[in-house]
C-alpha positions as a LaTeX table, in Angstrom:
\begin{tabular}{lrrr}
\hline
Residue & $x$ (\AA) & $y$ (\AA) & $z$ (\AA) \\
\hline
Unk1 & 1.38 & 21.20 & $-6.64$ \\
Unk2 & $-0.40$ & 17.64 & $-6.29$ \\
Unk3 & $-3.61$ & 18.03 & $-7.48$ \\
Unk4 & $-5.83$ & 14.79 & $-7.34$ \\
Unk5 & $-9.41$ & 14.55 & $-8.37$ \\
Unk6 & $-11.97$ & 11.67 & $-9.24$ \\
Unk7 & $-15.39$ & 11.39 & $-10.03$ \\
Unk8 & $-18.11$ & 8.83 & $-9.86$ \\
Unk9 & $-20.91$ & 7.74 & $-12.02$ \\
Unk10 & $-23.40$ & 4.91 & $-11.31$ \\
Unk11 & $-20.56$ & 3.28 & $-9.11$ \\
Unk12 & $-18.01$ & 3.62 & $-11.65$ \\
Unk13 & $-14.75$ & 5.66 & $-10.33$ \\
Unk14 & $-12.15$ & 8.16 & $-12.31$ \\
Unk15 & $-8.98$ & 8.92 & $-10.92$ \\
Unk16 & $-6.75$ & 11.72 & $-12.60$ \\
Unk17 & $-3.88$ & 12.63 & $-10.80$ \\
Unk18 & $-0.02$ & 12.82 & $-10.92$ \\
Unk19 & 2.54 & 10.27 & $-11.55$ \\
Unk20 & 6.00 & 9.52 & $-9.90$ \\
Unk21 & 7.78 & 8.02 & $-12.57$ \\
Unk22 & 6.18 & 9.45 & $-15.63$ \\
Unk23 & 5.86 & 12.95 & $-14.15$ \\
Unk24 & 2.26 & 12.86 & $-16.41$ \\
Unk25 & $-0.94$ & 12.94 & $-15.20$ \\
Unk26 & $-2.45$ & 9.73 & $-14.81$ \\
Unk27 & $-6.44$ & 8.58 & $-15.77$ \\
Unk28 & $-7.24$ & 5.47 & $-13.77$ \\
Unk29 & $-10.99$ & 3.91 & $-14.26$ \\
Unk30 & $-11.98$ & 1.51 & $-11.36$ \\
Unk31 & $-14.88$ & $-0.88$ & $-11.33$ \\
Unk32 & $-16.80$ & $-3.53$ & $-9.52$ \\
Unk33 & $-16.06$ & $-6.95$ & $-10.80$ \\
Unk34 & $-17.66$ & $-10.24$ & $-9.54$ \\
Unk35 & $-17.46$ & $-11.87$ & $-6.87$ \\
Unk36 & $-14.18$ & $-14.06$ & $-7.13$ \\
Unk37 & $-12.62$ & $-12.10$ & $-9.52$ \\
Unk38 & $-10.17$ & $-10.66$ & $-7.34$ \\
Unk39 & $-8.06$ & $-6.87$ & $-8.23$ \\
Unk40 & $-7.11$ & $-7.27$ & $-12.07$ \\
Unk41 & $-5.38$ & $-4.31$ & $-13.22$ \\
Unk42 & $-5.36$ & $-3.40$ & $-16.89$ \\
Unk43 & $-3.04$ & $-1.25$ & $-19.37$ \\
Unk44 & $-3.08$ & $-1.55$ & $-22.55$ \\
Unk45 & $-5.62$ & $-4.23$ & $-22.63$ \\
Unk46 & $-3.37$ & $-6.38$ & $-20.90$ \\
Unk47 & $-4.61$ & $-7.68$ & $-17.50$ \\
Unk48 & $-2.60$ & $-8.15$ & $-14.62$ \\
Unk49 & $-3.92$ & $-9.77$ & $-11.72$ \\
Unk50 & $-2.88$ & $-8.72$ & $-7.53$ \\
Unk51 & $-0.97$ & $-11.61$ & $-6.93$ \\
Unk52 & 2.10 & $-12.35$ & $-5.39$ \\
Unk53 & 3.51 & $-14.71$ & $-8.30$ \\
Unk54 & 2.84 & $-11.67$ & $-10.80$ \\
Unk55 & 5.99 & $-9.21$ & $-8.38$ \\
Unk56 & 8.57 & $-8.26$ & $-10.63$ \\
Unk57 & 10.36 & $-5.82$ & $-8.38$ \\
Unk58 & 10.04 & $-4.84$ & $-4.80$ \\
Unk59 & 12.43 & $-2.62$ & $-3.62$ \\
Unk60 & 11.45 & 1.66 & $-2.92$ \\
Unk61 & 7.87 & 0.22 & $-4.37$ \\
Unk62 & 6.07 & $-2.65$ & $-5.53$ \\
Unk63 & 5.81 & $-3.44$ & $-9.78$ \\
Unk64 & 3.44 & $-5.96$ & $-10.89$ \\
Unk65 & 3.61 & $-7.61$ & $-14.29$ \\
Unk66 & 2.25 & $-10.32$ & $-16.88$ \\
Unk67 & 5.00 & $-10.51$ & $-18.76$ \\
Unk68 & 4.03 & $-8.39$ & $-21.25$ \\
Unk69 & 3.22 & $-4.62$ & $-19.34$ \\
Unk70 & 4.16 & $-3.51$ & $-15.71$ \\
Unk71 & 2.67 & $-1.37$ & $-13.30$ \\
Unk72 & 4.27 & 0.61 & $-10.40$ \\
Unk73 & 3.07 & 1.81 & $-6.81$ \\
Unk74 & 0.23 & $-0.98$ & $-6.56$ \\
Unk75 & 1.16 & $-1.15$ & $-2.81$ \\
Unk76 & $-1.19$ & 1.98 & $-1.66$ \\
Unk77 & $-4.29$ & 1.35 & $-3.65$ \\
Unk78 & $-4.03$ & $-1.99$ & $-2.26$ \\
Unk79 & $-4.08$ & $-1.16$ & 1.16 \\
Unk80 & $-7.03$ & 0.98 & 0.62 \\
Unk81 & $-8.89$ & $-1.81$ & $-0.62$ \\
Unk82 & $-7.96$ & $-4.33$ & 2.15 \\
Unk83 & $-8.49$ & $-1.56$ & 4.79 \\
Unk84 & $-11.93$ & $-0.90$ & 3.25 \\
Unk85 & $-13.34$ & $-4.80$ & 2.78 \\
Unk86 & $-12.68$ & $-4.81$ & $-1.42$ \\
Unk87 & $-11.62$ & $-7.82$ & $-2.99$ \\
Unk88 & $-13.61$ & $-7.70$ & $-6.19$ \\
Unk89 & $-12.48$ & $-4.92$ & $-8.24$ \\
Unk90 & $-11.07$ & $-3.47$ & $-12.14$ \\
Unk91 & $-8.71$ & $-1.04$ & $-12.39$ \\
Unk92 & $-7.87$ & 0.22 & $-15.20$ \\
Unk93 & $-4.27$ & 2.58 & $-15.86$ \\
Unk94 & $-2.90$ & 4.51 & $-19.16$ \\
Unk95 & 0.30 & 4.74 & $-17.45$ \\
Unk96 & 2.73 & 2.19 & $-16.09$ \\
Unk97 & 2.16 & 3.27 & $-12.57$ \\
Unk98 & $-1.07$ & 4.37 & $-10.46$ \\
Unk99 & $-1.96$ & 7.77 & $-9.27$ \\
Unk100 & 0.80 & 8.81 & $-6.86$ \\
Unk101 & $-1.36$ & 11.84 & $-4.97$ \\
Unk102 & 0.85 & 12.37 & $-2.45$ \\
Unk103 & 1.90 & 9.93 & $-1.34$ \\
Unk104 & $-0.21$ & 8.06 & 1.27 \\
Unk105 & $-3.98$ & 5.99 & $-0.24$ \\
Unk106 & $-6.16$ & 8.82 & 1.38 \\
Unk107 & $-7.03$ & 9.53 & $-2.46$ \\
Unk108 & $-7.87$ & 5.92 & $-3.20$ \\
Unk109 & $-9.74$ & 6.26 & 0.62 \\
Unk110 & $-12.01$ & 9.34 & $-0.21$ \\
Unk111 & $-12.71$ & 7.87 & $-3.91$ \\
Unk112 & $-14.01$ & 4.49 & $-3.23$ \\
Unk113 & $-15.83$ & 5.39 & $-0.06$ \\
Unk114 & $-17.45$ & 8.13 & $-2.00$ \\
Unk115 & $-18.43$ & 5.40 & $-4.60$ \\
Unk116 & $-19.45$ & 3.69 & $-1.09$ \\
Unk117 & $-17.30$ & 0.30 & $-2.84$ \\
Unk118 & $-16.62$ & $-0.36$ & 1.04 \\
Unk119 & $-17.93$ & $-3.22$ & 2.65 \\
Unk120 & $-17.61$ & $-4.78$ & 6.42 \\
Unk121 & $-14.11$ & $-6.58$ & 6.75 \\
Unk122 & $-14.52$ & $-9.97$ & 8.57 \\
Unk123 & $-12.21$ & $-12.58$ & 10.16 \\
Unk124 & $-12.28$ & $-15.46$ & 7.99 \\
Unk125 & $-8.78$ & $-17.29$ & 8.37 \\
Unk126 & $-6.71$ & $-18.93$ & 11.06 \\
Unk127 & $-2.64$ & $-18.59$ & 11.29 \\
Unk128 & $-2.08$ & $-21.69$ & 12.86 \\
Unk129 & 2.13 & $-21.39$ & 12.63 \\
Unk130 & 4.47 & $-18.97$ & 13.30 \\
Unk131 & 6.13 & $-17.26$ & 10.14 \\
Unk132 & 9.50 & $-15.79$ & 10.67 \\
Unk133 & 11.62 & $-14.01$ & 7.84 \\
Unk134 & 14.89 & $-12.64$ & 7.95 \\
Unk135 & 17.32 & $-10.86$ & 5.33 \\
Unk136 & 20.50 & $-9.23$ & 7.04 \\
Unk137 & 19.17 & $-6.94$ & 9.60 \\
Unk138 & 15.22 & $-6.82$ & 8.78 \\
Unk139 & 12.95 & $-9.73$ & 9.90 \\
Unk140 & 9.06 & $-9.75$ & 9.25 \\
Unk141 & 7.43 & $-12.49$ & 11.75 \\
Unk142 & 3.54 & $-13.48$ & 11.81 \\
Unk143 & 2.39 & $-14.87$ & 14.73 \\
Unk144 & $-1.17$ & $-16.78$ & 15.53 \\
Unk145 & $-3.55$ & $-13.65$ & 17.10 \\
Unk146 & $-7.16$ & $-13.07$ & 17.70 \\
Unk147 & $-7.85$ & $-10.44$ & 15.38 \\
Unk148 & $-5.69$ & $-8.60$ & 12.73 \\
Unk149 & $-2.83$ & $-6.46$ & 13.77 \\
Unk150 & 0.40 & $-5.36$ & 12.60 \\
Unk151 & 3.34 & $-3.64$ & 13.84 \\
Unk152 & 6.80 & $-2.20$ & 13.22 \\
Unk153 & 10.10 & $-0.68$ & 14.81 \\
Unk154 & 11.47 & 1.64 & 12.78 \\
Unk155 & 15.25 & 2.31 & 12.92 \\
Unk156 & 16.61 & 5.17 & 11.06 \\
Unk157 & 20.02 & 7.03 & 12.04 \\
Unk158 & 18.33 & 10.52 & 11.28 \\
Unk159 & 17.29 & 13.04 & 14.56 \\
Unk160 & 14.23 & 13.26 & 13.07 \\
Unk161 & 12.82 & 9.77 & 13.08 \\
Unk162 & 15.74 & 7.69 & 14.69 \\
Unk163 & 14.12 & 4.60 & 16.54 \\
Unk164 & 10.03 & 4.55 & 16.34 \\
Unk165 & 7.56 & 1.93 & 16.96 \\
Unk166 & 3.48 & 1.19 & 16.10 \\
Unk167 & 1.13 & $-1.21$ & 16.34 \\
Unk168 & $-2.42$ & $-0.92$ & 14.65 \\
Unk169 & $-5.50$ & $-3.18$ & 14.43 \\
Unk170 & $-8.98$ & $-2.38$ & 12.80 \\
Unk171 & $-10.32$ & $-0.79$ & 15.57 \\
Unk172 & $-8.04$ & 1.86 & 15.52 \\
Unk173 & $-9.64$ & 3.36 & 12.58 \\
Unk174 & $-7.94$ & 3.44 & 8.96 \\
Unk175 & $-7.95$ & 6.63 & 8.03 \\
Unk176 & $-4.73$ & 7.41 & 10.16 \\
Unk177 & $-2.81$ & 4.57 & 8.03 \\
Unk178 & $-4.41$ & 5.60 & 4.76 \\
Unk179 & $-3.36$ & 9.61 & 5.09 \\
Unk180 & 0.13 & 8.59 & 6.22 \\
Unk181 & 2.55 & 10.01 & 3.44 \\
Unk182 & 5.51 & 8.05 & 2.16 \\
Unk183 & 8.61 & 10.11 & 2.91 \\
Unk184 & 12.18 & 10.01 & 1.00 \\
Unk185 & 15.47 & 12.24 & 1.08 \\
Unk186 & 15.59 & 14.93 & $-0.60$ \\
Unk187 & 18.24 & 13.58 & $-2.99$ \\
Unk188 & 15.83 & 11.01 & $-3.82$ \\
Unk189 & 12.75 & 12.94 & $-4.00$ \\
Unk190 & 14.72 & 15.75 & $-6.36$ \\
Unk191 & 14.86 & 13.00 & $-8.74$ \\
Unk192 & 11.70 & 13.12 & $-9.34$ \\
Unk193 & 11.21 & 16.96 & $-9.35$ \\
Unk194 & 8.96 & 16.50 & $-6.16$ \\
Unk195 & 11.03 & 17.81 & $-3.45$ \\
Unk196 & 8.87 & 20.58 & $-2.62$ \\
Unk197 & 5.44 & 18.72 & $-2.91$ \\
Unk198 & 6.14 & 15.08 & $-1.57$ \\
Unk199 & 7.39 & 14.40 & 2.36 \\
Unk200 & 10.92 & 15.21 & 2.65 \\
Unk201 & 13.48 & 14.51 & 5.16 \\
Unk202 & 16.13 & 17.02 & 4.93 \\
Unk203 & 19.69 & 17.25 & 7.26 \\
Unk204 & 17.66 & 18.92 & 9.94 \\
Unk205 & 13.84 & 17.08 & 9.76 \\
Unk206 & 11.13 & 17.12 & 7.60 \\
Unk207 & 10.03 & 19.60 & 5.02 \\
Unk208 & 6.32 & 19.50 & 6.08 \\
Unk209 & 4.56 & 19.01 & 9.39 \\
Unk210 & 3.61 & 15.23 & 10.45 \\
Unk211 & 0.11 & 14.71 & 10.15 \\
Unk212 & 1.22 & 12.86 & 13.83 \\
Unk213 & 4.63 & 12.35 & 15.22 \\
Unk214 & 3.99 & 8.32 & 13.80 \\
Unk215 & 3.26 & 9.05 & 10.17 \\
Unk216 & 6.59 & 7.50 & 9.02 \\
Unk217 & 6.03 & 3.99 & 10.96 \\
Unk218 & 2.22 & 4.30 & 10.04 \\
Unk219 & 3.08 & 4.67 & 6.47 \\
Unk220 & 5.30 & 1.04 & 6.67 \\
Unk221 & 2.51 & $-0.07$ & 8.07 \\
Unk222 & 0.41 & 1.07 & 5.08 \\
Unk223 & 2.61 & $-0.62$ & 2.97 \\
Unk224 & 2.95 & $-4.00$ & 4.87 \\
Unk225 & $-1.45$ & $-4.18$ & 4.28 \\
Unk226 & $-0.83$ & $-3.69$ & 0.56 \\
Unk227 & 1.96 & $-5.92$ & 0.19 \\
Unk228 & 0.37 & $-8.82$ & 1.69 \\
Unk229 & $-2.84$ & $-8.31$ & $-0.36$ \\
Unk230 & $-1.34$ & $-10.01$ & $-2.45$ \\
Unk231 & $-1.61$ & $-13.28$ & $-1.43$ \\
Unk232 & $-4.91$ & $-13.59$ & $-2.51$ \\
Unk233 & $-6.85$ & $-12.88$ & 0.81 \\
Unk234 & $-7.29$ & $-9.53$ & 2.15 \\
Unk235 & $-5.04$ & $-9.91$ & 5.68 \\
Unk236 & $-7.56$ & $-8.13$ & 7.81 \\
Unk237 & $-9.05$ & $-11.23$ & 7.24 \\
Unk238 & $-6.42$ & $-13.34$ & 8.93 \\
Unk239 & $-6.31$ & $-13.62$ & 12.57 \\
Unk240 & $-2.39$ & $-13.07$ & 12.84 \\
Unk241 & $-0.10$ & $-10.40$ & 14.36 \\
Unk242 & 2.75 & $-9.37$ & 11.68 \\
Unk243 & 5.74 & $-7.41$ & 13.36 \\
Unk244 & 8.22 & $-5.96$ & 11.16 \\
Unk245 & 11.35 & $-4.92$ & 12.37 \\
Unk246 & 12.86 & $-2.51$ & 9.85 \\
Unk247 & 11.42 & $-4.79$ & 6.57 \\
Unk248 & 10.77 & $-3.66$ & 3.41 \\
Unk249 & 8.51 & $-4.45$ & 0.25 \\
Unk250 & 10.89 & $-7.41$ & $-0.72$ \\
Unk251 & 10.71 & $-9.28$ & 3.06 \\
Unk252 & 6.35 & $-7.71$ & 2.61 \\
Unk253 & 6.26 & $-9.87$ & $-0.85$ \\
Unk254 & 8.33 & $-12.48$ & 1.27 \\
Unk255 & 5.10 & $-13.28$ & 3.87 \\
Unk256 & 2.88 & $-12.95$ & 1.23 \\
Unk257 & 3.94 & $-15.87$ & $-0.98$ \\
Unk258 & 3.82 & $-17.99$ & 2.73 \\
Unk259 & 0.31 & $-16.64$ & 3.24 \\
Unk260 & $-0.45$ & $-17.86$ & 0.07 \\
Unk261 & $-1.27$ & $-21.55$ & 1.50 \\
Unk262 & $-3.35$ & $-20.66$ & 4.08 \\
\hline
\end{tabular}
């Protein structure tokens, strides 16, 4: 059973909820911070800042480190916080890894609007050149665009997601990108004992019912927004369009280290 709860006291947030990898509960404390301080992380009184120099793996999910401690599945709390206009914030883990829930940010959503840490995202950034990316048969592009918006084209050889595209900008609301649910095999997923509770795709579709027939492609899209947080700007801030065509978190980490110099 996933089983998430927080709390919130004078604007300070507690998160307890279940892990992925430790299969523990996790406690994770979130703050304000000032302004300019960006999203630090912190476990074991070592700080680890959002950044895009600080990846250290980003394959299934993305692992931030300082060289000293790591922490997993930063991706989806980042998202939340770019969807929801916070770029000044603590956070503050006792595991290596974040609350998992399961497996989309609508926990990280409902906690930090509750704490009402959401402020008014606005444009503040020109893409003046076109960023293309490539690794064998994914390519991530960003292209100039009045607004922010992001897309992808799924491509799975499975009847029950098989070729899908989406395309999303602000206006679209973000609560159907932060409730869509990661999703995994079911070889995978046993792994981690979660088969039962997490999204599964099976031989013959999905173990649960789609919250919409595009929660797969909106979840990429999900992770694309926390990915490229960490180039130091929130990207709803950027007027740009990034398309992915079946990328990943490495190709995600990829743009962000080019957005970096904007």
């Amino acid at each position: 059973m996933i089983n998430v709860v927080y709390k919130t006291d004078d604007k300070a947030i507690q998160v307890n909820g279940n892990g992925l990898f430790s299969k523990e509960e996790v406690t994770v404390s979130i703050n304000k911070a000032d302004k300019g301080t960006g999203i630090v992380f912190t476990l074991n009184n070592e700080k680890i800042k959002a950044d895009v120099n600080n990846v250290n793996y980003a394959n299934r999910n993305t692992v931030l480190t300082n060289g000293t401690e790591n922490i997993c599945l930063v991706e989806h709390f980042l998202a939340a916080c770019s969807l929801l206009g916070i770029n000044d914030i603590e956070v503050r883990t006792n595991k290596n890894e974040l609350v998992f829930g399961d497996g989309s940010a609508i926990h990280w959503q409902n906690a930090l609007l509750d704490a009402k840490y959401n402020s008014l995202v606005e444009i503040k950034h020109n893409l003046k050149e076109v960023i293309f990316l490539k690794e064998n048969n994914k390519v991530i592009t960003a292209i100039p665009h009045k607004g922010f918006k992001v897309s992808y084209f799924m491509d799975w050889e499975h009847k029950a997601l098989g070729k899908l595209w989406a395309s999303w900008e602000l206006s679209d609301g973000f609560e159907k990108i932060l409730r869509a649910r990661t999703f995994a095999t079911k070889e995978e997923n046993d792994f981690f004992g979660m088969s039962d509770t997490l999204l599964t795709l099976t031989e013959d579709g999905f173990n649960k019912k789609l919250h919409e027939p595009l929660e797969p492609v909106h979840h990429k899209i999900l992770d694309i927004i926390g990915d490229l947080r960490l180039c130091g700007i929130n990207p709803l801030e950027i007027n740009m369009h990034v398309i992915g065509f079946r990328s990943g978190h490495a190709l995600n980490v990829e743009m962000a280290k080019s957005l970096i110099f904007l």
